[in-house]
VEXZA-249893 format. One line per field, with one value per residue (C-alpha): residue in one letter; x, y, z. Coordinates in steps of 0.25 Angstrom, whole numbers, plus 5000, padded with zeros to 4 digits. Layout:
resn (A|...)
c1 (X|...)
c2 (Y|...)
c3 (Z|...)
//
This chain:
resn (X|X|X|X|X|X|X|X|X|X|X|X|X|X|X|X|X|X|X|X|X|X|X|X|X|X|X|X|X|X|X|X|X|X|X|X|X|X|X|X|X|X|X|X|X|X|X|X|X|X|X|X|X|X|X|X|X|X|X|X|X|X|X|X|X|X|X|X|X|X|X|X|X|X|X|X|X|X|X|X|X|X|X|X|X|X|X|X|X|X|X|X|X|X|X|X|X|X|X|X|X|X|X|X|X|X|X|X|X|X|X|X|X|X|X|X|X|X|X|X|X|X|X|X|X|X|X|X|X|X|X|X|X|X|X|X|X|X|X|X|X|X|X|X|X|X|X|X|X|X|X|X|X|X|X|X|X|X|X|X|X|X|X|X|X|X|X|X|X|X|X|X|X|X|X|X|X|X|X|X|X|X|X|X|X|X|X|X|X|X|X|X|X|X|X|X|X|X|X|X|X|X|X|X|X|X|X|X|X|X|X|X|X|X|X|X|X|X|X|X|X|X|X|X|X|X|X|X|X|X|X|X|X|X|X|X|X|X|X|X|X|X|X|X|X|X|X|X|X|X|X|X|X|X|X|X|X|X|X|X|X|X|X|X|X|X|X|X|X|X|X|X|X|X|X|X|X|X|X|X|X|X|X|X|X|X|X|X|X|X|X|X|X|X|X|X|X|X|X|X|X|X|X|X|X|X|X|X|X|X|X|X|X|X|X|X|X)
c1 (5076|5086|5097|5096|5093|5108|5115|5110|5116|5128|5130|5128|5139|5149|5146|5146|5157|5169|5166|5168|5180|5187|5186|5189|5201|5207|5206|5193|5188|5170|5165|5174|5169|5174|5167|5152|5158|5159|5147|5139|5146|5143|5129|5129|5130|5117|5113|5122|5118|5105|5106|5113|5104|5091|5096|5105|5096|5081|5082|5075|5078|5086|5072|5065|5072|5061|5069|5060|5057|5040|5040|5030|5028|5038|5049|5047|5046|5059|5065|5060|5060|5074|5074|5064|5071|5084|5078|5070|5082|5091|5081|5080|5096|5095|5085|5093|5106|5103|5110|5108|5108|5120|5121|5134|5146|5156|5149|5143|5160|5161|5152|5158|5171|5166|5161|5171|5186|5196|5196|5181|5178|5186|5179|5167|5172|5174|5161|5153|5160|5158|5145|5132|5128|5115|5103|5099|5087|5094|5105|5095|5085|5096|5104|5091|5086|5102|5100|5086|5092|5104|5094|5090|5103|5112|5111|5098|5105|5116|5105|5097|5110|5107|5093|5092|5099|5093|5077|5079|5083|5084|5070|5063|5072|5067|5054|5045|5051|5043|5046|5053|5061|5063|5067|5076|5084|5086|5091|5101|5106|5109|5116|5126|5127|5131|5140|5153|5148|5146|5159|5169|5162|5152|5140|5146|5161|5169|5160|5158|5154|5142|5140|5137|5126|5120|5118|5113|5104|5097|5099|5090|5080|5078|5075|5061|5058|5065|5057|5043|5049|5055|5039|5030|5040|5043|5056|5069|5071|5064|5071|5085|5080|5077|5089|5097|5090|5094|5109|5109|5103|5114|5121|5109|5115|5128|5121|5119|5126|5128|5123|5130|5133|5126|5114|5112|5120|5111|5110|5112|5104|5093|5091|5088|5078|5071|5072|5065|5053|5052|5051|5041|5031|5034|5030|5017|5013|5014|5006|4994|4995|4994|4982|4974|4977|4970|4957|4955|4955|4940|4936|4925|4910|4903|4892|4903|4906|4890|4889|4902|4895|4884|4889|4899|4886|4878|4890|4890|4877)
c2 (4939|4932|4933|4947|4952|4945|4950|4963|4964|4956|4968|4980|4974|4974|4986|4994|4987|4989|5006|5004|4996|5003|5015|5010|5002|5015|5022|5028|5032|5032|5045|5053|5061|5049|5038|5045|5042|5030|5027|5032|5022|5011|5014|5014|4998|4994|5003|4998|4984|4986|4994|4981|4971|4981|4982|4971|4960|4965|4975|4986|5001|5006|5013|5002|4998|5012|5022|5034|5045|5048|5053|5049|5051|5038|5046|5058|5046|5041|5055|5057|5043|5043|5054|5048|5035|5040|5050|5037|5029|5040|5043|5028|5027|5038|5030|5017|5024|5034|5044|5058|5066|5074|5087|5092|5095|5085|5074|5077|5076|5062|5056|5061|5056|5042|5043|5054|5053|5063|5073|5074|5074|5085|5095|5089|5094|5108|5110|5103|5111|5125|5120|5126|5116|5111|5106|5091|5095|5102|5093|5083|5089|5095|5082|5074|5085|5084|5069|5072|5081|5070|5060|5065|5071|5062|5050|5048|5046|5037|5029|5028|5021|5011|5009|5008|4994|4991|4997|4997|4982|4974|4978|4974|4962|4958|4964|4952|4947|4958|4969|4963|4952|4961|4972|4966|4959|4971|4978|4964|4968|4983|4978|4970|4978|4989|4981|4984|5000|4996|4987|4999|5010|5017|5015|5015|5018|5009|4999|4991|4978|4983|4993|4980|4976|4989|4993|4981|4979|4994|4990|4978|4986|4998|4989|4988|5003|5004|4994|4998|5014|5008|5001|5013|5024|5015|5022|5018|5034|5035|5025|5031|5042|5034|5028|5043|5049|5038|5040|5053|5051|5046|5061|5060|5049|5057|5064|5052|5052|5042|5029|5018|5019|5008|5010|5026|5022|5026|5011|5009|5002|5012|5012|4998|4998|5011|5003|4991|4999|5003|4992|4987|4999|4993|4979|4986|4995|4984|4975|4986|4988|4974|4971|4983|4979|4964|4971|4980|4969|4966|4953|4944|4948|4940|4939|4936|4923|4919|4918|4910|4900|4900|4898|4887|4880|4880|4873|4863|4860)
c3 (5295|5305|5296|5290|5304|5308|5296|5298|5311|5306|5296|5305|5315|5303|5298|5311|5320|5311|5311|5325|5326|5316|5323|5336|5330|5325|5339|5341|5353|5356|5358|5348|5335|5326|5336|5331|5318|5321|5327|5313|5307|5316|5316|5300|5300|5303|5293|5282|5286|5284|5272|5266|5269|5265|5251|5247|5255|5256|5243|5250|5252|5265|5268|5270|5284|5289|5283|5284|5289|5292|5305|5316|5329|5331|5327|5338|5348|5344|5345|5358|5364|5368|5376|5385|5385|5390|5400|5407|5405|5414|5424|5425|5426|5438|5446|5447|5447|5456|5445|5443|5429|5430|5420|5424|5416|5424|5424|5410|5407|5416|5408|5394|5399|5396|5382|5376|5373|5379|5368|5368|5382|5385|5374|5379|5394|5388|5383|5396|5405|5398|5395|5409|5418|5411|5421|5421|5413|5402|5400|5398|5389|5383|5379|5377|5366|5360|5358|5352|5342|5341|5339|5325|5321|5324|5333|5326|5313|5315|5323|5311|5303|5314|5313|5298|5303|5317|5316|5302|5294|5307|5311|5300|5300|5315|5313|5312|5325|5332|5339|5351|5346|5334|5341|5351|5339|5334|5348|5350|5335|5339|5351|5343|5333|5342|5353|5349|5351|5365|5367|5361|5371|5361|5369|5384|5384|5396|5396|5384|5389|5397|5387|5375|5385|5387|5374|5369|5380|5376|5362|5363|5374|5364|5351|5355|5356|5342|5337|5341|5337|5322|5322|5324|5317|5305|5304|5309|5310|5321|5327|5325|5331|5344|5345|5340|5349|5360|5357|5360|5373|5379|5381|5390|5400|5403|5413|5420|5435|5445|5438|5433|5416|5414|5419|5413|5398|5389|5386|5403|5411|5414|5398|5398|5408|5402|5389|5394|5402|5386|5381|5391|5387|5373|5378|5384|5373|5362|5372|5373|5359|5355|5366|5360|5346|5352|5356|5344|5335|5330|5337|5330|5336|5342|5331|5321|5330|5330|5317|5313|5325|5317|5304|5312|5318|5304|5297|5307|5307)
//
């Protein structure tokens, strides 16, 4: 178990990490057209990894990592989740940073200026400036009903690449260690697998070295969550549509002013602790479910004790 779990991590890093090198080697700049690109096929190598190990080491087919699509009421809480999520996490963020949700196009501008190269940002300008002045509540239903859409459209499908790997192979691997220790085991593999992301600004440009801890931190602290949704949907679909949808919430934090970055990131601080307030309802609710499960099974009755007495003492004597 040890060892496949390793080797799958081992084989996800080399075939993800040199996509990225290679197009940074050659120039390339995060936040262009051709970085997506490149993102796709960083995300592909935890599928290719476990693609491998399926069907050249345990003979099986690719769909049996929960490959399928039978729709439960898992999938819309996976679609919808997200949204709630990132909503507690930024009014958490605006508490301890005594922020405010700013719509406006300058600072919507400000904010693109430290994820978009030159070229980019200046088109971007155009269309912000010439775009009305949209309400706090708009922009936010209107970005978090984009991401919704992006969710299953896009983000959502590269995410499933990943999760073929991650809630896929690797879940079943760590599986029997239960769904704590196997689910932080998993979250400490998507953190190193996706640390050279962090280091070379695709996750928070500027500031590589905090951005590592960041993201491995919310890497780790979302696993249970995606463990408990991978359980009860049996389908790492629904789980990429969590974590697509997630993704594309972070359009929402750019509305974020007058708080430090690395408390309202979309893997921030305020993210963490929303994360772990999740975490602890998981802790509580599987608690609860294992106490009642404790008092509906049948105990012995007490006649039933009288009798094996009985049949004890007759031996005896």
């Amino acid at each position: 178990m040890m060892f496949r779990s390793l080797l799958f991590i081992g084989l996800a890093c080399l075939f993800s990490w040199p996509s990225l090198w290679w197009y940074l080697d050659r120039g390339g700049i995060p936040g262009t057209l051709t970085w997506y690109g490149t993102l796709v096929a960083f995300s592909a190598g935890p599928a290719l990894a476990a693609w491998l190990l399926q069907r050249l080491w345990n003979g099986k087919p690719f769909s049996d990592l929960g490959v399928s699509f039978s729709p439960n009421r898992w999938f819309a809480i996976a679609w919808l989740a997200p949204a709630l999520l990132g909503s507690a996490a930024i009014r958490l963020s605006l508490f301890l940073g005594s922020g405010t949700f700013d719509t406006s196009p300058n600072w919507l501008i400000e904010r693109l200026r430290e994820t978009l190269p030159h070229e980019l940002l200046e088109e971007a300008s155009v269309r912000i400036l010439h775009s009305p002045d949209p309400s706090v509540l708009l922009a936010g239903v209107t970005t978090i009903f984009g991401a919704l859409l992006a969710g299953i459209f896009v983000t959502g499908a590269v995410s499933l690449l990943e999760e073929s790997g991650w809630r896929g192979f690797l879940h079943l691997e760590l599986r029997s260690l239960g769904p704590w220790k196997g689910a932080f085991a998993t979250g400490l593999g998507v953190a190193v697998w996706q640390a050279p992301l962090a280091w070379y600004g695709g996750l928070l440009p500027g500031h590589s070295g905090i951005a590592i801890c960041l993201s491995a931190l919310c890497a780790i602290l979302i696993a249970p969550a995606l463990f408990m949704l991978r359980e009860a949907s049996g389908s790492i679909i629904a789980v990429s549509l969590f974590q697509g949808t997630f993704n594309a919430l972070g359009a929402l934090f750019l509305f974020v002013r007058g708080t430090p970055f690395w408390l309202s990131d979309r893997r921030g601080l305020a993210m963490l602790l929303t994360l772990l307030i999740v975490n602890l309802a998981i802790a509580v609710f599987q608690a609860l479910n294992n106490l009642r499960a404790v008092q509906l099974t049948p105990q012995p009755s007490n006649q039933k004790k009288s009798k094996d007495s009985a049949k004890k003492t007759k031996t005896a004597v």
